[in-house]
Structure formats: C-alpha cells, structure tokens
N, CA, C, O and CB atoms as a CASP TS submission, in Angstrom:
PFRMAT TS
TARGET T0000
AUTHOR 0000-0000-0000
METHOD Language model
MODEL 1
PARENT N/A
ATOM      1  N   UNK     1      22.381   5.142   2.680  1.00  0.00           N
ATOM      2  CA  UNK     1      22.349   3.752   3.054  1.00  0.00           C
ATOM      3  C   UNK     1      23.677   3.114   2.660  1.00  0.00           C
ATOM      4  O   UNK     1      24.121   3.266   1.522  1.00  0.00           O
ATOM      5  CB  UNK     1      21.154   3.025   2.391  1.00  0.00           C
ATOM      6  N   UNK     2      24.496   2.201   3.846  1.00  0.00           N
ATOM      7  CA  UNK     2      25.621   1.509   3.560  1.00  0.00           C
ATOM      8  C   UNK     2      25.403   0.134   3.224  1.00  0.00           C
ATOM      9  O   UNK     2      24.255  -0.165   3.553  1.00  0.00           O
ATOM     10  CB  UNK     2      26.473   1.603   4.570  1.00  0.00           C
ATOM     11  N   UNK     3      25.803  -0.499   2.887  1.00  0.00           N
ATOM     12  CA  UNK     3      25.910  -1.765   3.078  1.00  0.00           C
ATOM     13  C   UNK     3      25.863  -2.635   1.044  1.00  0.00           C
ATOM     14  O   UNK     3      26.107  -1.942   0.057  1.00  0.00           O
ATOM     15  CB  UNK     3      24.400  -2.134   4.375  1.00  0.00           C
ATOM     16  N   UNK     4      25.628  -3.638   0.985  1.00  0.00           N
ATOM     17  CA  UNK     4      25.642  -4.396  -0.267  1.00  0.00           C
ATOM     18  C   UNK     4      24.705  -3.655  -1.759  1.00  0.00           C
ATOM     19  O   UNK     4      23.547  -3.260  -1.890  1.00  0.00           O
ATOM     20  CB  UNK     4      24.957  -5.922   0.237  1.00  0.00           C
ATOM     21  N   UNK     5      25.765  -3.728  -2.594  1.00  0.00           N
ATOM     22  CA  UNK     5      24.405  -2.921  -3.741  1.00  0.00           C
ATOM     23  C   UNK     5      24.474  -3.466  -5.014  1.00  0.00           C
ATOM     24  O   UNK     5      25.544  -3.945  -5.391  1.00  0.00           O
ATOM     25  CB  UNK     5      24.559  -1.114  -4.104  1.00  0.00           C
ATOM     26  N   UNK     6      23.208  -3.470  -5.954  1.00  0.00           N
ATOM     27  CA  UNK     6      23.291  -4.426  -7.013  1.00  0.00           C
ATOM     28  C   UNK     6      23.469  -2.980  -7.991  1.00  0.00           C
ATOM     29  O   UNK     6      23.305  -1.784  -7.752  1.00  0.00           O
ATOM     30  CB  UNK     6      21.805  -5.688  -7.255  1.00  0.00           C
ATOM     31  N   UNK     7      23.868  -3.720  -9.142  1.00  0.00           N
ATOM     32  CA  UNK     7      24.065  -2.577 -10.347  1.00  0.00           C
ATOM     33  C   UNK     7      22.359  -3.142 -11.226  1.00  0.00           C
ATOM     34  O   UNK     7      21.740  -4.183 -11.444  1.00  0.00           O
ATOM     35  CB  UNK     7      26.080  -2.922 -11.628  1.00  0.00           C
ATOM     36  N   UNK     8      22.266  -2.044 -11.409  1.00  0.00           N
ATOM     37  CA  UNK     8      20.902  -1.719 -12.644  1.00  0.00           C
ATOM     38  C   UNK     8      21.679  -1.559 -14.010  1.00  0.00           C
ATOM     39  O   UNK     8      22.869  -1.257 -14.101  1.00  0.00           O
ATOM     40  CB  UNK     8      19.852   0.024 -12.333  1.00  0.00           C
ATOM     41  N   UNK     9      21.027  -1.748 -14.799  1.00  0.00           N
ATOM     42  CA  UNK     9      20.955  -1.143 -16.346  1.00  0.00           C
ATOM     43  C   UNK     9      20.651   0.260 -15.890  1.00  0.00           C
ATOM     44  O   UNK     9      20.175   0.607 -14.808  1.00  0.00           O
ATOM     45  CB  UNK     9      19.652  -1.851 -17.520  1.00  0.00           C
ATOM     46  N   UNK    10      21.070   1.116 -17.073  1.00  0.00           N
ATOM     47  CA  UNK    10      20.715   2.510 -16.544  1.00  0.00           C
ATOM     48  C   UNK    10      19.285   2.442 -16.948  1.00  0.00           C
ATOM     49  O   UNK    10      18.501   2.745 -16.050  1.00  0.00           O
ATOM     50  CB  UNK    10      21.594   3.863 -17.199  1.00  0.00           C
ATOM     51  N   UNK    11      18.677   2.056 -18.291  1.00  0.00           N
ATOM     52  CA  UNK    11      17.401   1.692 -18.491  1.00  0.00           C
ATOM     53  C   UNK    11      16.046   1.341 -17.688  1.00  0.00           C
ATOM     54  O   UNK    11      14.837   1.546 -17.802  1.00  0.00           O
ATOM     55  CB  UNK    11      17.620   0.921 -19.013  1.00  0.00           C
ATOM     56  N   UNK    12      17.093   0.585 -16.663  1.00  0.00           N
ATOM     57  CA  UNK    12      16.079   0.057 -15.723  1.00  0.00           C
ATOM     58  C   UNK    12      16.062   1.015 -14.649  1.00  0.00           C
ATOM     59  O   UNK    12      15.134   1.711 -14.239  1.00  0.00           O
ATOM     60  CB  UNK    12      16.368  -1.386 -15.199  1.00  0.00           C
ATOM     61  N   UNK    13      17.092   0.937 -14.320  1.00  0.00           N
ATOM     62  CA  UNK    13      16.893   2.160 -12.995  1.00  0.00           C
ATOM     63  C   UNK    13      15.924   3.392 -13.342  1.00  0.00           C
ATOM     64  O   UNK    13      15.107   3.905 -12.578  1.00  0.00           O
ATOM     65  CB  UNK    13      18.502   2.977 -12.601  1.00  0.00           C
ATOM     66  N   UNK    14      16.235   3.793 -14.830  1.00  0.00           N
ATOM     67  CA  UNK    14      15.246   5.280 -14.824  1.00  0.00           C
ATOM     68  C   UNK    14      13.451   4.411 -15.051  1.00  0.00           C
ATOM     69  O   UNK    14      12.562   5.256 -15.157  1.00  0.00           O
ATOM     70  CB  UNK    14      15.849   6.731 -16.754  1.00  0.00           C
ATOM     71  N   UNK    15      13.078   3.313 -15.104  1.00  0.00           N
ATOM     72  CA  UNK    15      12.196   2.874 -15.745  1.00  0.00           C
ATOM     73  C   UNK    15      11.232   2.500 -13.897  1.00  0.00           C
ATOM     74  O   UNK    15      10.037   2.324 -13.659  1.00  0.00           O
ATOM     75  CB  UNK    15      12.829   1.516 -17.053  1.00  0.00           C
ATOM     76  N   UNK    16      12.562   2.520 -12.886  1.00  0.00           N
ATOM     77  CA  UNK    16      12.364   2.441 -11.617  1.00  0.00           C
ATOM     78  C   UNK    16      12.268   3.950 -10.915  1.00  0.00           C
ATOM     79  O   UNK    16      11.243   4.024 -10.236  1.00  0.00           O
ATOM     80  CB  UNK    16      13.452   1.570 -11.096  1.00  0.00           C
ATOM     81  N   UNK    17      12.643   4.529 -10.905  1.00  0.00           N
ATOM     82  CA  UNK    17      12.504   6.092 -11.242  1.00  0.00           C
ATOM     83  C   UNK    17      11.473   6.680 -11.137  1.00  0.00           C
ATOM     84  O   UNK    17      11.052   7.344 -10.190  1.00  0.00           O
ATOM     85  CB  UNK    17      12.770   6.451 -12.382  1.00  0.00           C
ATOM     86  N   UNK    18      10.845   6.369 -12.497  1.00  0.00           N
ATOM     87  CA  UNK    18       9.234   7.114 -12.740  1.00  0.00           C
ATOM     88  C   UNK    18       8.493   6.429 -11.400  1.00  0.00           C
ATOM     89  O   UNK    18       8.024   6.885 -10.356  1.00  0.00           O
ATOM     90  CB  UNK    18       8.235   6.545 -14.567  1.00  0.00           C
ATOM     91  N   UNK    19       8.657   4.880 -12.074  1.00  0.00           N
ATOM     92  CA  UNK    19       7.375   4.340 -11.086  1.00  0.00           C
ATOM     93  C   UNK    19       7.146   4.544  -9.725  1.00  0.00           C
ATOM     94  O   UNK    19       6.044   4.751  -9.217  1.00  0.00           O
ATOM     95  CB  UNK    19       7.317   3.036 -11.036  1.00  0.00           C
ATOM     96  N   UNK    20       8.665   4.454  -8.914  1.00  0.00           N
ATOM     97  CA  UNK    20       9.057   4.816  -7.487  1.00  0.00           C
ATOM     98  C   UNK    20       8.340   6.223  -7.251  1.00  0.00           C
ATOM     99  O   UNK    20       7.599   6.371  -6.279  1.00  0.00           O
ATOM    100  CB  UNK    20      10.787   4.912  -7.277  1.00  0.00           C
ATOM    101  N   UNK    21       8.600   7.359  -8.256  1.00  0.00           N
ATOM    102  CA  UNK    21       7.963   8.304  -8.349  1.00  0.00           C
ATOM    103  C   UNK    21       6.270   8.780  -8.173  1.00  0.00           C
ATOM    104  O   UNK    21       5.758   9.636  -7.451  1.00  0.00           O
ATOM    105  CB  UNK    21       8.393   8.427  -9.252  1.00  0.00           C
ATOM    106  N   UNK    22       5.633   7.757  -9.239  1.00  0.00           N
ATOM    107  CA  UNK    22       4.385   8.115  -9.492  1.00  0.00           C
ATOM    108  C   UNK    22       3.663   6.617  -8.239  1.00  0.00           C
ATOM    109  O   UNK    22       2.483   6.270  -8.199  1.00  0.00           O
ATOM    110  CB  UNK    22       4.025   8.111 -11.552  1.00  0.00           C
ATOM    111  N   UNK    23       4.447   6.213  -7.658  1.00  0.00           N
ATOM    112  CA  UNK    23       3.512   5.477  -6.204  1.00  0.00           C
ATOM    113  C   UNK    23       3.956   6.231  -5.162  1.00  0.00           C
ATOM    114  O   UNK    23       3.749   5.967  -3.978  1.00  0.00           O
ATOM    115  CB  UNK    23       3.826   3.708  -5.720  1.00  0.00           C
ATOM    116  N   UNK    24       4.752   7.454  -5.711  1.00  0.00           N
ATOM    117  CA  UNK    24       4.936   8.278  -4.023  1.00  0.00           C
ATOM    118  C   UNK    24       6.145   7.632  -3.034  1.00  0.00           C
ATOM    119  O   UNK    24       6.096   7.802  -1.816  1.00  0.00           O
ATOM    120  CB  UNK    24       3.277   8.011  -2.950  1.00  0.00           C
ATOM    121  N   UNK    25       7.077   6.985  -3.588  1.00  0.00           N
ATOM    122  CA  UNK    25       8.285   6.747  -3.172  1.00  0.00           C
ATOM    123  C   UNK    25       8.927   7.832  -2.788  1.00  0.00           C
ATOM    124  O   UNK    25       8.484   8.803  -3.401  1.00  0.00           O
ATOM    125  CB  UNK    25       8.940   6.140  -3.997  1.00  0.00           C
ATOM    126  N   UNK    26       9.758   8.108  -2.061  1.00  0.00           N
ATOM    127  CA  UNK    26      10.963   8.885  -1.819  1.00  0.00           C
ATOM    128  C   UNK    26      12.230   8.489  -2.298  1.00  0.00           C
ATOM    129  O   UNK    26      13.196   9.251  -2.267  1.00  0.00           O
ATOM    130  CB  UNK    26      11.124   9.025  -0.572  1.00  0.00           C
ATOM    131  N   UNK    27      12.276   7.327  -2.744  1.00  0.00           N
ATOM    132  CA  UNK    27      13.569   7.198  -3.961  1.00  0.00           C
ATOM    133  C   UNK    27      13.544   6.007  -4.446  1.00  0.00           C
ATOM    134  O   UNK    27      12.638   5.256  -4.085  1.00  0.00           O
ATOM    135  CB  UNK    27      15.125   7.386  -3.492  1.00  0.00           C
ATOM    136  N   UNK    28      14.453   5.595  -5.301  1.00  0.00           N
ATOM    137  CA  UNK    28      14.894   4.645  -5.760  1.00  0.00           C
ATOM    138  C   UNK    28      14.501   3.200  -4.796  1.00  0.00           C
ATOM    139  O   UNK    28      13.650   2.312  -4.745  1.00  0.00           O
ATOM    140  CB  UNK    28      16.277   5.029  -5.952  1.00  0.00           C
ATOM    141  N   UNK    29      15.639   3.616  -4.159  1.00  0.00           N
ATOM    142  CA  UNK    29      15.894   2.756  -3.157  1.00  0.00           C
ATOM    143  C   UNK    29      15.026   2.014  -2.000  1.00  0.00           C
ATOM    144  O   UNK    29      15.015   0.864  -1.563  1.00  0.00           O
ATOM    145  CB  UNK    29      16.655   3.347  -2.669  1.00  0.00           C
ATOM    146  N   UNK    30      14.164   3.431  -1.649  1.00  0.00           N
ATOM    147  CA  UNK    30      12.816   2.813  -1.034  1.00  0.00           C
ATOM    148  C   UNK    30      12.217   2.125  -1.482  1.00  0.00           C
ATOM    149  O   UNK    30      12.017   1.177  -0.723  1.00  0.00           O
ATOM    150  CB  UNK    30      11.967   3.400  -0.768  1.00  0.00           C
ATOM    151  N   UNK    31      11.539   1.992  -2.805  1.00  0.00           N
ATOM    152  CA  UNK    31      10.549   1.459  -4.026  1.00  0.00           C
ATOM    153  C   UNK    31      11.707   0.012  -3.804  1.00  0.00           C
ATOM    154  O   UNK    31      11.540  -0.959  -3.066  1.00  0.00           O
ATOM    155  CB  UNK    31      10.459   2.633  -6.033  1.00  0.00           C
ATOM    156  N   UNK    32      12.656   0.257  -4.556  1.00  0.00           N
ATOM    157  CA  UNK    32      13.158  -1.225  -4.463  1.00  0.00           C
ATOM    158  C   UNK    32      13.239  -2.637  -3.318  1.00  0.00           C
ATOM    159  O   UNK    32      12.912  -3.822  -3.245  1.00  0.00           O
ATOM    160  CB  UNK    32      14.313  -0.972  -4.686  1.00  0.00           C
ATOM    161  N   UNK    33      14.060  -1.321  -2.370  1.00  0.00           N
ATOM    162  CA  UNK    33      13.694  -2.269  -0.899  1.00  0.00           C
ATOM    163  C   UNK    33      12.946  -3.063  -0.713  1.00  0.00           C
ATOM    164  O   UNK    33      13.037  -4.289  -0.665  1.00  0.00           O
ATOM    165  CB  UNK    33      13.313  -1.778   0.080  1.00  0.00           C
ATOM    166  N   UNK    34      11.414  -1.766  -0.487  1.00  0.00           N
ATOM    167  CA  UNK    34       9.635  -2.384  -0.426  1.00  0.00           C
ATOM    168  C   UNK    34       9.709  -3.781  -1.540  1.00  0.00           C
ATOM    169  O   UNK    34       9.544  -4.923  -1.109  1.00  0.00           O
ATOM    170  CB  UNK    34       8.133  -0.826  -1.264  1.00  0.00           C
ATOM    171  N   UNK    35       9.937  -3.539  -2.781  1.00  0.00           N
ATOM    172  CA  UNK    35       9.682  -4.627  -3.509  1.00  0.00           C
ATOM    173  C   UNK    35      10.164  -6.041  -3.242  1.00  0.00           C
ATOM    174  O   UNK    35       9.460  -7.050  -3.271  1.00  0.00           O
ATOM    175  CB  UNK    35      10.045  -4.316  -4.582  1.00  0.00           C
ATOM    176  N   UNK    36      11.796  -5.956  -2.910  1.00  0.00           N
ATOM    177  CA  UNK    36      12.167  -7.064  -2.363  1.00  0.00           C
ATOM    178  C   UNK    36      12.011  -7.554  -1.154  1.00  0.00           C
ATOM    179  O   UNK    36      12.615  -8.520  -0.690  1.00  0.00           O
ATOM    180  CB  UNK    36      13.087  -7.118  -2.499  1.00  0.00           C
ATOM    181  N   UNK    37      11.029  -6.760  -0.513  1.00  0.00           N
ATOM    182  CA  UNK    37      10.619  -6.998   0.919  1.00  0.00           C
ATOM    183  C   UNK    37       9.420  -8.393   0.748  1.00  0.00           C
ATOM    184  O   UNK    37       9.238  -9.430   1.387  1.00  0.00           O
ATOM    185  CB  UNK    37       9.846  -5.337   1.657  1.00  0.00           C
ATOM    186  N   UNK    38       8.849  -7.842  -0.311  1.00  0.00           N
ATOM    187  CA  UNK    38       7.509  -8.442  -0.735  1.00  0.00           C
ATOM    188  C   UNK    38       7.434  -9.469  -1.441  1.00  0.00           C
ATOM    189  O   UNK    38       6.440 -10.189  -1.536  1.00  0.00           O
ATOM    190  CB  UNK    38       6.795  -7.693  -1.370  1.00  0.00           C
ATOM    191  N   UNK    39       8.669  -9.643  -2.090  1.00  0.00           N
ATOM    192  CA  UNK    39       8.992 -10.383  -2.700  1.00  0.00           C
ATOM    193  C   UNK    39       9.661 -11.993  -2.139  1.00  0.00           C
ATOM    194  O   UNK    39       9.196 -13.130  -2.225  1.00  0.00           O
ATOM    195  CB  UNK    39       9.627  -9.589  -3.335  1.00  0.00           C
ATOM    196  N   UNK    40      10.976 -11.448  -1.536  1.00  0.00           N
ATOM    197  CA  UNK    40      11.225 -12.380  -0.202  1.00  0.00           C
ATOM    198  C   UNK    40       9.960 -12.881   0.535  1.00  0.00           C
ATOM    199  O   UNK    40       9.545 -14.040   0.535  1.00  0.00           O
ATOM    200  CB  UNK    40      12.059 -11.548   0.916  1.00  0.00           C
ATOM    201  N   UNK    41       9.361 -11.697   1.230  1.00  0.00           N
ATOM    202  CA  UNK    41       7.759 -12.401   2.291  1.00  0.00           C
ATOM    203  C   UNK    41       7.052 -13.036   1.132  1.00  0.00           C
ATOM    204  O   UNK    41       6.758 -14.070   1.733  1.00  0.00           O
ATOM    205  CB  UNK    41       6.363 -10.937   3.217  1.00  0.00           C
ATOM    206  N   UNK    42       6.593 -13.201   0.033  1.00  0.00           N
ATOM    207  CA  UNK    42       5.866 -14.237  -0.648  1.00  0.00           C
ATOM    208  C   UNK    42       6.576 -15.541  -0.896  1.00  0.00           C
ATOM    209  O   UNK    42       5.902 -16.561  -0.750  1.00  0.00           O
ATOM    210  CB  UNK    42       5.437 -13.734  -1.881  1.00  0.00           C
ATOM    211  N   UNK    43       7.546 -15.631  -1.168  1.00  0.00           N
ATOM    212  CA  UNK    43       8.682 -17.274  -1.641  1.00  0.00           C
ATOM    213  C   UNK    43       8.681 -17.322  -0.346  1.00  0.00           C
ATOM    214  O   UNK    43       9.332 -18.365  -0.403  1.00  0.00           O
ATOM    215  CB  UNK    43      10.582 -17.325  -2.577  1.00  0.00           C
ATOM    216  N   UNK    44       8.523 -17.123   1.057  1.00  0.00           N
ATOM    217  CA  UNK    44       8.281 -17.832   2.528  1.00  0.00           C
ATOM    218  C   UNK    44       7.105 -18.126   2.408  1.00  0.00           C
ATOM    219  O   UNK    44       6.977 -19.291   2.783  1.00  0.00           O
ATOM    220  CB  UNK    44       8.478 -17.051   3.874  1.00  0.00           C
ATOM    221  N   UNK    45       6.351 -17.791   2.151  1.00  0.00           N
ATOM    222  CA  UNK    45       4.930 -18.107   1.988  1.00  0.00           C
ATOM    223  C   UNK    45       4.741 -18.889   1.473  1.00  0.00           C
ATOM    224  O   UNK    45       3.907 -19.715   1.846  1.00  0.00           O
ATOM    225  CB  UNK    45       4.204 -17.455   1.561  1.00  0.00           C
ATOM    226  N   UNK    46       5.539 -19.023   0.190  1.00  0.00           N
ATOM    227  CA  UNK    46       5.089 -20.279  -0.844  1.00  0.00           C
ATOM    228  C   UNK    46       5.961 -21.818   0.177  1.00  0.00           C
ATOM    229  O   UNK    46       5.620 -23.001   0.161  1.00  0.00           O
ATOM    230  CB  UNK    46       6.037 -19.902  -3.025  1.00  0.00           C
ATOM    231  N   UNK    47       6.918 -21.276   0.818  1.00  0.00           N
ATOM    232  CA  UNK    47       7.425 -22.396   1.133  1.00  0.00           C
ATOM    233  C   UNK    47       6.462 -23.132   2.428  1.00  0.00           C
ATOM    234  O   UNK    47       6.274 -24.324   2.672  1.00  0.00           O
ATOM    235  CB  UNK    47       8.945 -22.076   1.458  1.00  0.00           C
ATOM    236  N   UNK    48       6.051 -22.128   2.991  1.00  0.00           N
ATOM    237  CA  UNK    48       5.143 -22.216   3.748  1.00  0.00           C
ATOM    238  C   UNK    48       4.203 -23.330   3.727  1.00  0.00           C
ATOM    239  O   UNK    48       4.090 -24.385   4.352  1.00  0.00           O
ATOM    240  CB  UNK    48       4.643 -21.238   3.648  1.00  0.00           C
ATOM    241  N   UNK    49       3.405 -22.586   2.560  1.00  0.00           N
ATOM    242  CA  UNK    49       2.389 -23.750   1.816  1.00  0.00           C
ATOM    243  C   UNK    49       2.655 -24.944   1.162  1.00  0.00           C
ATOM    244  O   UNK    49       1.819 -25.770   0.794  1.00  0.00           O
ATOM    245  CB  UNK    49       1.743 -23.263   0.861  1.00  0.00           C
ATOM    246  N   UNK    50       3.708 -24.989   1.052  1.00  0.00           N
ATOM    247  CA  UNK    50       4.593 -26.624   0.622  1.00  0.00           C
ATOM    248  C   UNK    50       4.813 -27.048   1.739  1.00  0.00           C
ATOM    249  O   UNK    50       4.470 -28.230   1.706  1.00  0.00           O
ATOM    250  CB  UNK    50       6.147 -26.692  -0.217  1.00  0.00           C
ATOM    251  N   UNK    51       5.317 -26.711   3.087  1.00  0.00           N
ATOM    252  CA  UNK    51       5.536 -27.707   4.061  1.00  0.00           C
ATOM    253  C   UNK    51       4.224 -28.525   4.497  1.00  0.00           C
ATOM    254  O   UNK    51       4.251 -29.718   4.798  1.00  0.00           O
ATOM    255  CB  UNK    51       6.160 -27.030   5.243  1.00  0.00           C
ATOM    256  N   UNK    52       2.661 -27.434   4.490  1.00  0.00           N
ATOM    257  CA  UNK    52       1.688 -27.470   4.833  1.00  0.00           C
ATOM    258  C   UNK    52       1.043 -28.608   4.170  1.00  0.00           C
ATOM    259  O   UNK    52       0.475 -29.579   4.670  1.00  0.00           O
ATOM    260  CB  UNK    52       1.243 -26.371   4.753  1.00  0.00           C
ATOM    261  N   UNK    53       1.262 -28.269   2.843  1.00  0.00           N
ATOM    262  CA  UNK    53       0.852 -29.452   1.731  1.00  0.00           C
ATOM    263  C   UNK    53       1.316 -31.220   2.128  1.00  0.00           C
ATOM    264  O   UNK    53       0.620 -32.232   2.222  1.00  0.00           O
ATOM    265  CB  UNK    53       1.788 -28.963   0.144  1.00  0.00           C
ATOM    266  N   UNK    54       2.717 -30.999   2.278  1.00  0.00           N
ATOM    267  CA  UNK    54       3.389 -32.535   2.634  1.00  0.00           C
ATOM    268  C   UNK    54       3.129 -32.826   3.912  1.00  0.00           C
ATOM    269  O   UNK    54       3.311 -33.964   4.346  1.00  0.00           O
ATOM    270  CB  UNK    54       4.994 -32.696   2.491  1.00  0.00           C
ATOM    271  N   UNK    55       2.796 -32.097   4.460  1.00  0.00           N
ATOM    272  CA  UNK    55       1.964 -32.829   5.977  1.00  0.00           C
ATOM    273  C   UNK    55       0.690 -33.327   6.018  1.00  0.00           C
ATOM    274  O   UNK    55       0.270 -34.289   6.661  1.00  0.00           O
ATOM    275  CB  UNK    55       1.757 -31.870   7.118  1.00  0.00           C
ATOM    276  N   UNK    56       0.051 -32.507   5.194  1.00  0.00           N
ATOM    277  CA  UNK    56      -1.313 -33.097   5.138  1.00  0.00           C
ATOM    278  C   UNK    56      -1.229 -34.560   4.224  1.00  0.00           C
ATOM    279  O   UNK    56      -1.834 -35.612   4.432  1.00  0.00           O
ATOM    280  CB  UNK    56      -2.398 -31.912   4.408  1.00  0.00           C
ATOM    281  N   UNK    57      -0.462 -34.295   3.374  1.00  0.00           N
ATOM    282  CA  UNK    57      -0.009 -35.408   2.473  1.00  0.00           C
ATOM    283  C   UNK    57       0.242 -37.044   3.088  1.00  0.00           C
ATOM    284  O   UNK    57      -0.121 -38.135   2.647  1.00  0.00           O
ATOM    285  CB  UNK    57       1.370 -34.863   1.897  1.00  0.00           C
ATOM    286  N   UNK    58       1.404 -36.466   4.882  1.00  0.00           N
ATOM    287  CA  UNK    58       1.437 -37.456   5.248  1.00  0.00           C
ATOM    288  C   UNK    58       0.466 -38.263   6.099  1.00  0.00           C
ATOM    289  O   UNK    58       0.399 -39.465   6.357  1.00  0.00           O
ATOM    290  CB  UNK    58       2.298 -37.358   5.572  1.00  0.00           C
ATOM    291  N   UNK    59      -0.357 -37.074   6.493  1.00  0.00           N
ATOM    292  CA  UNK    59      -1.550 -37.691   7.339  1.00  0.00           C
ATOM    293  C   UNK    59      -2.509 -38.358   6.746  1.00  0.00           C
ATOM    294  O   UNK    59      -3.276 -39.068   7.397  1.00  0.00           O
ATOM    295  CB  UNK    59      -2.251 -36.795   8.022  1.00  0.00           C
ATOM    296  N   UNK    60      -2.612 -38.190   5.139  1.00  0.00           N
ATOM    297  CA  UNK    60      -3.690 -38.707   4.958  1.00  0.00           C
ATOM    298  C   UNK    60      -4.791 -37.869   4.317  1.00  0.00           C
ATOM    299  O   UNK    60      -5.761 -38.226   3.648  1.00  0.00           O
ATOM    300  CB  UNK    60      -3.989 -39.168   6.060  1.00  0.00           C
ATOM    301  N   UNK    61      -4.515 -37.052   4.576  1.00  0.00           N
ATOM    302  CA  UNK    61      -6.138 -35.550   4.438  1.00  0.00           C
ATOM    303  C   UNK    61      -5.814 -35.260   2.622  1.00  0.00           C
ATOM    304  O   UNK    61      -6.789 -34.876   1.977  1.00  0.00           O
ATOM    305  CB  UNK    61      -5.670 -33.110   5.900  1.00  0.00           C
ATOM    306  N   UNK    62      -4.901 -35.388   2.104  1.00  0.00           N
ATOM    307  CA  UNK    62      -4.858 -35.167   0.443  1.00  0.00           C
ATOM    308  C   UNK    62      -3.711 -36.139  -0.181  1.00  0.00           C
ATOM    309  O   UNK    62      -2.795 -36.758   0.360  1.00  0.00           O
ATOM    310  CB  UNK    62      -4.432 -33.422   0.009  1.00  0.00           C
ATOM    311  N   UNK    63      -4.154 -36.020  -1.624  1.00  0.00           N
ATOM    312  CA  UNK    63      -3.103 -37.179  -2.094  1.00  0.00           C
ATOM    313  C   UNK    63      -2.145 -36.449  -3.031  1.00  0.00           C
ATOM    314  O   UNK    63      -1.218 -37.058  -3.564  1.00  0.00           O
ATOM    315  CB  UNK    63      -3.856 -38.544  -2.949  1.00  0.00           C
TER
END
C-alpha cells in the first residue's frame, strides 16, 4: 500500500499485531484501516444526530 502513513510506538504496533492477529486480520494494516473506517463512519453519525437534534429543536418537537 502507497500513499500517507502514521508512525506507531513500536509498543503499540506489536500490541496491534497480536490483536490484528487473534481477530483474523491479514496484517497490521488491514486491522487498522477497518478501525479507522469505523471510526470515521461513527463521528458522521454522531454528526448526523446533531443536525437531526437542531431541527427538531427548530420545529418545535424537543427543547
């Protein structure tokens, strides 16, 4: 894979390692990806539910 890359602690990376490992990852990198995949798709979500919130807010339906 090309493109942008963050540095780990070596600590962390092997601590990413096992786990990537023992959920059946194929590497590092997969496990991480997935995570920030999930991670990103939830904070849209949350923003989600904040736009949702201030609309209802303005209609009237909650205070």
């Amino acid at each position: 894979m090309f493109g942008p890359k963050v540095k780990l602690s070596p600590d962390l990376y092997e601590r990413l390692k096992k786990t990537a490992s023992i959920a059946g990852y194929s590497s590092v990198d997969e496990f991480v990806i997935h995570i920030l995949e999930q991670a990103a798709a939830d904070s849209e979500q949350v923003e989600s539910e904040e736009e949702v919130r201030k609309r209802l807010q303005g209609l009237g339906y909650i205070e």
